[in-house]
MARTISE-708999 format. One record per atom (N, C-alpha, C, O): z, x, y. Coordinates in pm, whole numbers, padded with zeros to 5 digits, always signed. Atoms other than C-alpha are relative to their C-alpha. Last residue first. Layout:
BEGIN
ZXY...
end
This chain:
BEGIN
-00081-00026-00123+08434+14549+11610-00035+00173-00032+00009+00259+00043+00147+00049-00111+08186+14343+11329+00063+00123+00122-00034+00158+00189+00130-00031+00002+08401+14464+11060-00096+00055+00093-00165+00156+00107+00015-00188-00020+08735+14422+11158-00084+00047-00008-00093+00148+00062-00036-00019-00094+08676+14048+11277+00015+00141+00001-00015+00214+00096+00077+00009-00104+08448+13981+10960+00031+00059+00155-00061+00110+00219+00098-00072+00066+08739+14117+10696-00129+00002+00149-00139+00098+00225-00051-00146-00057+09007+13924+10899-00142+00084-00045-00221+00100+00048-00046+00051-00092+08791+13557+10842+00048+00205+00084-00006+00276+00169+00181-00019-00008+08686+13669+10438+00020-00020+00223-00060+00067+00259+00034-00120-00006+09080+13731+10444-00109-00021-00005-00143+00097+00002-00049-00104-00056+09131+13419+10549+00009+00101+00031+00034+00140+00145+00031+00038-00111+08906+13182+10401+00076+00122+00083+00002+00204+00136+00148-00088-00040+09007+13331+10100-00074+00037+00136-00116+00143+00181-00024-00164+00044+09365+13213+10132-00086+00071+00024-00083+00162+00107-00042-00033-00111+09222+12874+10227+00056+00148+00051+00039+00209+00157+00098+00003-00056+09060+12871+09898+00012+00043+00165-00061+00123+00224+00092-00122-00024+09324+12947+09739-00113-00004+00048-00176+00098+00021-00089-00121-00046+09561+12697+09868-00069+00129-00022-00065+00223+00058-00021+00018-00157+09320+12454+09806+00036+00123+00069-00024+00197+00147+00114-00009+00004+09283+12507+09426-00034+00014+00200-00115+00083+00261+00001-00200+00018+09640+12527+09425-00147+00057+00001-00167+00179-00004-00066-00040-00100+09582+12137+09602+00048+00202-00042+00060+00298+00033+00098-00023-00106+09354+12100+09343+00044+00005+00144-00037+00018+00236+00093-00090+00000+09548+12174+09063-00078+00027+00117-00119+00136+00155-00093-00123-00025+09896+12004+09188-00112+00065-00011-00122+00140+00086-00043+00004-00143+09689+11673+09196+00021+00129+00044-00037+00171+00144+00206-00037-00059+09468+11739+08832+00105-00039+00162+00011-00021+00238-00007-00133-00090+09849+11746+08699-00093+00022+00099-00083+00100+00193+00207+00004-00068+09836+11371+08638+00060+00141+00036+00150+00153+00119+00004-00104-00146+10193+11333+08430-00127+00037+00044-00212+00063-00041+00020-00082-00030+10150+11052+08164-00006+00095+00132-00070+00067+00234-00010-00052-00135+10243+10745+08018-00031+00168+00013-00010+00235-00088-00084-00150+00013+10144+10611+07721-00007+00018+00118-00100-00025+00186+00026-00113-00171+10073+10237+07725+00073+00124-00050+00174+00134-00120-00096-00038+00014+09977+10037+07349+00017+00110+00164-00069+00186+00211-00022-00140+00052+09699+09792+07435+00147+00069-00001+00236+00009+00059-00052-00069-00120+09732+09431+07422+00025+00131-00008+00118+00170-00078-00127-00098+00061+09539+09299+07144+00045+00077+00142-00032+00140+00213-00049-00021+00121+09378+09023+07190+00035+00027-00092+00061-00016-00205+00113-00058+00124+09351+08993+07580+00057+00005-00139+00180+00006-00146+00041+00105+00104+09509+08747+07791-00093+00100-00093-00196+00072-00155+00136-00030+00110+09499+09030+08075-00061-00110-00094-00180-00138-00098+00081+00057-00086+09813+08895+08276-00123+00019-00038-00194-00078-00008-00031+00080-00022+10041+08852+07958-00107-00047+00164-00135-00160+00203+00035+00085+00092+09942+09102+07797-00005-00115+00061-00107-00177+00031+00139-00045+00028+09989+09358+08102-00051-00141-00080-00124-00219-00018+00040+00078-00117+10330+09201+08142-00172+00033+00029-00242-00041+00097-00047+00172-00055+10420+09254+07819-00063-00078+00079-00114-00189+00063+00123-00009+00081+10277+09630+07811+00062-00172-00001+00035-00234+00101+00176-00053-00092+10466+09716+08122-00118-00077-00099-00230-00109-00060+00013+00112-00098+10799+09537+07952-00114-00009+00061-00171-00112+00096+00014+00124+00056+10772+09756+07621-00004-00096+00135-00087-00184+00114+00136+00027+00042+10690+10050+07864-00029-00132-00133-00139-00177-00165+00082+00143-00039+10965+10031+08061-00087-00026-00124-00086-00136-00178-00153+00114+00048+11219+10310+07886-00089-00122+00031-00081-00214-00050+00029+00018+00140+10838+10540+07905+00147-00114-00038+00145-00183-00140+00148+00150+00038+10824+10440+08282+00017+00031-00137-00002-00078-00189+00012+00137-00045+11192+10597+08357-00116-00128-00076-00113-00241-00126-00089+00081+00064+11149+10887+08108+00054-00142+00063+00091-00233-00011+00052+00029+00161+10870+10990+08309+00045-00047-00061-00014-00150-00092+00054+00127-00045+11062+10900+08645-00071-00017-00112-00083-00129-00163-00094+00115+00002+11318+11142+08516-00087-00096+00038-00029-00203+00021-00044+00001+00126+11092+11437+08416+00073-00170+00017+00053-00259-00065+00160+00064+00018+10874+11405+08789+00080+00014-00169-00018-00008-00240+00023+00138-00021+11253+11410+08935-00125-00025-00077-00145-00145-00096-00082+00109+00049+11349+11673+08727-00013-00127+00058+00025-00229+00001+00037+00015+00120+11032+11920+08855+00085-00121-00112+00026-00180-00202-00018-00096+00064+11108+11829+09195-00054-00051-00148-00091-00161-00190-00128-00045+00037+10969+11560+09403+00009+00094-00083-00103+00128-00122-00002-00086-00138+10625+11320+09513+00174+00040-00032+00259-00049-00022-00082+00040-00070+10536+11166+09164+00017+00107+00108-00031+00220+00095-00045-00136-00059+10214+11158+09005+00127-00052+00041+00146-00174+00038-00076+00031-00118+10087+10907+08723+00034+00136+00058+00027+00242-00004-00039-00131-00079+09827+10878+08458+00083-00034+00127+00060-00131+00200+00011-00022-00147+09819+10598+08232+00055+00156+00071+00145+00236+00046-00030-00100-00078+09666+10638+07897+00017-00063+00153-00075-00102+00223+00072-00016-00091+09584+10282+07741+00067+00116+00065+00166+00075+00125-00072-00109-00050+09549+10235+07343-00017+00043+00143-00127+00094+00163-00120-00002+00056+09422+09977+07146+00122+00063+00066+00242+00041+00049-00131+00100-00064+09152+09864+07342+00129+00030-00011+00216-00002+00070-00041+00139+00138+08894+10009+07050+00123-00128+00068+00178-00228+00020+00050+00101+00030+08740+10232+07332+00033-00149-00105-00012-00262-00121+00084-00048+00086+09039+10396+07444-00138-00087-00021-00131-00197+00034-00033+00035+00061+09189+10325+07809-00150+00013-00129-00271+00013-00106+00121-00059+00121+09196+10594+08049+00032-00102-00114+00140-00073-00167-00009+00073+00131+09420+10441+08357-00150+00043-00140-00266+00005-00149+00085+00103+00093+09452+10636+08673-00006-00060-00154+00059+00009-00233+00110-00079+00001+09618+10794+08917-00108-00047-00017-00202-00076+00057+00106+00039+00110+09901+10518+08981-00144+00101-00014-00236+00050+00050+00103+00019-00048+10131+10692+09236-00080-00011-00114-00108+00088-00181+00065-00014+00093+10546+10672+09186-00163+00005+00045-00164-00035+00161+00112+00033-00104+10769+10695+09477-00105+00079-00129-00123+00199-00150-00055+00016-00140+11100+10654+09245-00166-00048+00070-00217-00160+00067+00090+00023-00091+11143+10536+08912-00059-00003+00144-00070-00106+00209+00068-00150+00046+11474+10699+08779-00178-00010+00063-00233+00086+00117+00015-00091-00151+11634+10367+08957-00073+00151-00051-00102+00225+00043-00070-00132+00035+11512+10165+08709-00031+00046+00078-00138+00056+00138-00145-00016-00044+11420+09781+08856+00065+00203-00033+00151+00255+00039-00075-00095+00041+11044+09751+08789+00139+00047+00057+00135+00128+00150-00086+00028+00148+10905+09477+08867+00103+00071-00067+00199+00032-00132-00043+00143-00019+10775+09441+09231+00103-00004-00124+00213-00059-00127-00023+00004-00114+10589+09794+09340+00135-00135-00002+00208-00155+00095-00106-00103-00057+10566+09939+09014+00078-00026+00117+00185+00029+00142-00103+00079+00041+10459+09578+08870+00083+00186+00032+00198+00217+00002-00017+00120-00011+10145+09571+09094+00206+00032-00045+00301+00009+00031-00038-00014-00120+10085+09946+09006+00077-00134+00108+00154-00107+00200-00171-00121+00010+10148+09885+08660-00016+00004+00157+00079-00047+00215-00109+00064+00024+09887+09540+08689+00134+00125+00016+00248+00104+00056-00048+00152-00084+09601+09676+08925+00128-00026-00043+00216-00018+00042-00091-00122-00081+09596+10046+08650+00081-00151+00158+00196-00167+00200-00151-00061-00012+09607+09774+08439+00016+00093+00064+00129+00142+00075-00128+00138-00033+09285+09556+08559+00112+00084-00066+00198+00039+00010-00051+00044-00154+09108+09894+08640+00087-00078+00015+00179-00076+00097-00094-00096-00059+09128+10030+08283+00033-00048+00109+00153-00058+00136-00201+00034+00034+09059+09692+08101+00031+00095+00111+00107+00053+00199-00055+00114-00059+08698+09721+08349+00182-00027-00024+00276-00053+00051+00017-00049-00100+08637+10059+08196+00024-00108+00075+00098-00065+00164-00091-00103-00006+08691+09983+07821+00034+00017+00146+00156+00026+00158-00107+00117-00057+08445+09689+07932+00122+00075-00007+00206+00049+00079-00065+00003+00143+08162+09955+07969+00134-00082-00004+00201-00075+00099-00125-00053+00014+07986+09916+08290+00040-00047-00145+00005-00148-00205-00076+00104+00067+07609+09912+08255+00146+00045-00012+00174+00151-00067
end
């Protein structure tokens, strides 16, 4: 049984990404990527997660980009939702990208020396 908490999430992660691509005018907003949307059970409140592709000041400046939006995000949310209370949006940095790509990187690492290890071994 899906939980309706879990339905709001999809229709706004749909609407910010929607209104990243169309609405949003601040240039601090650049090549943004909707992660995902955690919204509470009571509605009230909807975590979005976001990544950006850039330095550590660009992923600061696009933050402060979507948090200057976020009376317009939550507007336009309300406004395509019809729900009756329009949740409050926090924005957020998705680290879980950078983890599993360092998660990557060591793995591949391993791969490597487990790789040399076998070739000096076996010889």
């Amino acid at each position: 049984m899906v939980k309706r908490s879990d339905k709001v999430s999809e229709a706004i992660h749909k609407v910010v990404s929607e209104l990243l691509i169309k609405g949003i005018k601040d240039p601090r907003v650049g090549f943004v990527t909707i992660t995902g949307v955690k919204v509470s059970t009571d509605l009230h409140y909807a975590t979005v997660y976001f990544t950006v592709i850039g330095s550590e000041q660009e992923k600061k400046n696009t933050e402060a980009g979507l948090n200057s939006a976020r009376g317009f995000i939550r507007k336009e949310i309300g406004q395509a939702l019809k729900l009756r209370v329009t949740p409050e949006v926090l924005f957020k940095y998705d680290t879980s990208v950078e983890y599993g790509q360092h998660i990557e990187s060591l793995l591949k690492e391993i791969g490597a020396t487990d790789d040399g290890k076998d070739a000096g071994g076996n010889s």
